[in-house]
Structures are given as structure tokens and as C-alpha cells.
N, C-alpha and C positions, 0 to 999 in steps of 0.2 A: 632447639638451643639457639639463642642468639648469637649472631656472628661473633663478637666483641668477649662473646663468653669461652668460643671453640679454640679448641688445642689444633691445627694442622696437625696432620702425618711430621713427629718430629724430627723426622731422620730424610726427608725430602726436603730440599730448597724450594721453595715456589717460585715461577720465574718473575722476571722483572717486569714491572709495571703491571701488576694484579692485584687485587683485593678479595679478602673473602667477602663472599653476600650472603651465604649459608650457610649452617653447618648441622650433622644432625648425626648423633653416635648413639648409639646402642649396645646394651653389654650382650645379646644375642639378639643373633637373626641370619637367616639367611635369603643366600644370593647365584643368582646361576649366571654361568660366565661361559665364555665359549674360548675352545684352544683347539689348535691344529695338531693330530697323532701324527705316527708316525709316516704315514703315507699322506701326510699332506691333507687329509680329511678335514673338515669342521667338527668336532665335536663337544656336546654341551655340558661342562661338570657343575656339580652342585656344591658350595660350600657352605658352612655354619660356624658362626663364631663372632666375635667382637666388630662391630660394625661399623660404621664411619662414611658421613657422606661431606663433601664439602665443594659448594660451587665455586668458579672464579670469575670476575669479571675484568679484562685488561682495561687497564686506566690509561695507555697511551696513545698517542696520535692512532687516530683510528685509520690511517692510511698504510699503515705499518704494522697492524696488525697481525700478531701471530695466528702462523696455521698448525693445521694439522699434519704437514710435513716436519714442520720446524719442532713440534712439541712433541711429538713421539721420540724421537732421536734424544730431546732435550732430557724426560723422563728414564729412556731407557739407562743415559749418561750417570744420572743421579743414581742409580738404582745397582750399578754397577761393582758397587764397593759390597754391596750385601749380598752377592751372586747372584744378583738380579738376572732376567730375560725375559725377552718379549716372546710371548707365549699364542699371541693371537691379533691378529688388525684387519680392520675391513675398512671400508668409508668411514663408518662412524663413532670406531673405536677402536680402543688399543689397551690390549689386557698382559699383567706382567705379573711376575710370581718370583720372590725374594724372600730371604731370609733374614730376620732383623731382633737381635735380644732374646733367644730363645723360642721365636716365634715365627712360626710359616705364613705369607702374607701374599691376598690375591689384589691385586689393583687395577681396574678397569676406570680406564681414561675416555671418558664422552664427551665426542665434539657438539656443542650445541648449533656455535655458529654467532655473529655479531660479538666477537671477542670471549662470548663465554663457555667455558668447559668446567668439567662435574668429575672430580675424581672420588669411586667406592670403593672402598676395601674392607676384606673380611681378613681377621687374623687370630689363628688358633696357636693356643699354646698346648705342647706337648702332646703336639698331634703325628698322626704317621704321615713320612714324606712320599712312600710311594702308594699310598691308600689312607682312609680316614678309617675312623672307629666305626665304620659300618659292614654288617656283617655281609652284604650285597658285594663291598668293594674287595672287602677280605677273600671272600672265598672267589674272586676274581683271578688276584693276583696269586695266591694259591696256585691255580690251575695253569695259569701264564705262568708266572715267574716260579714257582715254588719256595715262595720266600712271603713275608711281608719283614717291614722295614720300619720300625719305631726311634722316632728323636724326640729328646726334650723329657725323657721320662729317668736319666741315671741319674742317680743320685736327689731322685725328688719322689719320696715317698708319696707325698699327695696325686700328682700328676698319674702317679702310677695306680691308685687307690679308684682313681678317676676312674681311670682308662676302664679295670675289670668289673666299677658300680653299673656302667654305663649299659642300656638296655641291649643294645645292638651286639654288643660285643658278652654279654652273656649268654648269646644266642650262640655263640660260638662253640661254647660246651657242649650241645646237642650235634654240631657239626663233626667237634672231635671224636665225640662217643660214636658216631655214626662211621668214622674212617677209624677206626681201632688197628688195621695192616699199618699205622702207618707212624714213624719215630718223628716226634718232634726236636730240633735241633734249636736251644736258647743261642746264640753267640752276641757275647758283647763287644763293641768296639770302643777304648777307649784314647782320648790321648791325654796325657798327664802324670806326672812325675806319678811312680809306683803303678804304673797303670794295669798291669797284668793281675794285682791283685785286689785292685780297684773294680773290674771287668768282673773280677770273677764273682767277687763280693753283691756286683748289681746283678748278674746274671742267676743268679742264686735268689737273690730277693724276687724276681721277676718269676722265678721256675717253683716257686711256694707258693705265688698266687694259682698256680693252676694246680698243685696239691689239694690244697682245700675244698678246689670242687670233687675231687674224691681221689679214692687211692689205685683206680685205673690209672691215674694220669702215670705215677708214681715209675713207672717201670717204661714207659713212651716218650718222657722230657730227660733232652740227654745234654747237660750246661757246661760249653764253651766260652771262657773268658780268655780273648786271644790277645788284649791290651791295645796296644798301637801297632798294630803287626802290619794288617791292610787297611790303611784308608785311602777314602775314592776321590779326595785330592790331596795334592801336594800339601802338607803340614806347612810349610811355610806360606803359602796364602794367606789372605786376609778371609775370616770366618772359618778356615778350616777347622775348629775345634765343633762347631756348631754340626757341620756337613758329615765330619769324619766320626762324633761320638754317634753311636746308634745301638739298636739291639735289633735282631733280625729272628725271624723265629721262622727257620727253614722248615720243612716238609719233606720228608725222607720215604719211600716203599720199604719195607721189610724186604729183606733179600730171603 
């Protein structure tokens, strides 16, 4: 796509004295990015979704040209209003992960070098925050967290439609038929005037789709709509609606 044609990342300011040179967007593909766990590690995630590349070349005094000190800080500043964080930097790059419009966004910032840098991003809608629609990632965080954690799907029947067409995650059905000891727990989170019966309302729509795959399920899905009770930030934040709506689909042993 020609420069003159590309949308930048709308919700970023680009810095001062830059041009675009390039630009190249894709409605899928994916991209592997690296971020630092919990212990400090390097580790490499893999993500798929709405794509986006765009170069920059600084148009000012080339004696003053921005670095890669000056530009990480710069982007992390931007990115701050959408609960952005810098999630990974080495020498030659810097990788950040925000939320923006309904949508979970990876941004990896590469230093070329001679004023010009290359910002990618991949952004999925109505994806899960602490794992993606992959049946690999899922039965991860299962065993770790005994939870997974879905945003972006209340009150959007498509999204949700998605989510259970989806090949990965129909594989899941053989997982659950395989743990039969075990109660699954829907709980929705929402915030929003009436929202207990809002919750209860999506948590219900959510706990049909795994009926259908048969009537085992029927007696192991146990749907909690708890409204605005816990959210995991402060409601008056900016984005807290985004952060704090979710559905959670815990994992429980039989007692």
C-alpha cells in the first residue's frame, strides 16, 4: 500500500519531524514477538490478527536525531492512556501491549538506525486477555491459573459465534469430555447500569454454546453473573469498562 494511501495507528501520535515511507496492512497474519515472564525470562509469544506495518523516516536536523532512548519512553507515554506497557526491550527493539476500542494490540517498535524506525502491530478483536483461542494456550492456563479469561465477547453475539466456529477451540470439547471430574464455572463481569442482570443474561448465552455440544455438558456448566462486584481496576480509570467487562470460565475438581 502506498504511503500517501496508509492510515497510521490512529490512536498514536507519531513524533515530531517523521514521515511515513511505508506502509503495509493486512486483515490477517501473524507475527512473533518476544516479552519478558515472570522471572525475568525472554520469552517468544505468537500472535494472529489484523496487521499493520509502518516505517518512519525523521525529516530533522540529522544532528539531533532521535534515539532509541528518547523513543521508547516516547511511545510507552502515548500508549499510557489505553493501559498500555512495555512488555519487552533489547538493543533493537521495544514491544508494548495495550488496549484500544474493544481490541488487544501488540506493537513492536524496531530501531533501524540513520533516523529510521518500523512500528508492527497485530490486533485482535474479541480475543482472550490471558490466553488466545488456542487450544495449546488454553489448556495452559487451565493447569496454571485454573481459569481462562475472555474480553470483547458480552454482548456481541458474532464475536462469540466466532470464538466456538473456531478450529482450535472446538478441540476443546474433546478436552472437556476427557476431564468429566471436573465443574466448569461461567462467571461474568460486568459494569453497567443493571449489570447483574446484564452478566447473567451473557453468562447464559455463553453457557448454551457448550450445551449444544451435547447434554454431558448440561450438568458440569454452573453460570455466575456477578455484575460489577470485582473488577481488577478501579472503575474510575480510564478503560476500566474494557479491562473490568470479561467472562471467565474457571475450572473447579469435584469434591
Amino acid at each position: 500500500m502506498a504511503a500517501e494511501k496508509c492510515t497510521p495507528l490512529a490512536e498514536i501520535n507519531l513524533p515530531t519531524k517523521h514521515k511515513v515511507i511505508t506502509c503495509q496492512q493486512k486483515a490477517k497474519n501473524t507475527l512473533h514477538f518476544k516479552r519478558f515472564d515472570a522471572a525475568h525470562d525472554v520469552i517468544d509469544i505468537r500472535k494472529r490478527g489484523q496487521y499493520r506495518q509502518v516505517q518512519l523516516n525523521f525529516t530533522g536536523d540529522w544532528m539531533v536525531t532521535p534515539t532509541k532512548i528518547q523513543l521508547v519512553p516516547y511511545y510507552l507515554d502515548q500508549l499510557r492512556k489505553y493501559n498500555g506497557k512495555l512488555i519487552f526491550e533489547d538493543d533493537y527493539r521495544a514491544t508494548y501491549k495495550y488496549y484500544h476500542q474493544g481490541r488487544s494490540i501488540w506493537l513492536e517498535v524496531h530501531f533501524v538506525g540513520d533516523g529510521i524506525h518500523i512500528l508492527k502491530s497485530i490486533s485482535q478483536l474479541g480475543i482472550v486477555r490471558d490466553a488466545q483461542y488456542n487450544l495449546a494456550q488454553i489448556k495452559s492456563r487451565m493447569k496454571r491459573y485454573g481459569k481462562v479469561v475472555f474480553s470483547g465477547l458480552e454482548l456481541n453475539p458474532a464475536a462469540m459465534d466466532k470464538v466456538f466456529e473456531s478450529e482450535d477451540f472446538k478441540l476443546l470439547k474433546t478436552y472437556l469430555y476427557a476431564h468429566k471430574g471436573q465443574k466448569y464455572y461461567l462467571t461474568c463481569h460486568i459494569q453497567a447500569e443493571n449489570a447483574y442482570v446484564i452478566s447473567q443474561h451473557i453468562c447464559t448465552a455463553f453457557a448454551e454454546k457448550f450445551l449444544d455440544w451435547g447434554d454431558d455438558f448440561d450438568h458440569n456448566i454452573h453460570v455466575l453473573g456477578v455484575g460489577a462486584a470485582s473488577p481488577l481496576i478501579n472503575p474510575k480509570k480510564q478503560n476500566a469498562v474494557q479491562k473490568n467487562n470479561r467472562i471467565e470460565l474457571v475450572f473447579r475438581m469435584n469434591d
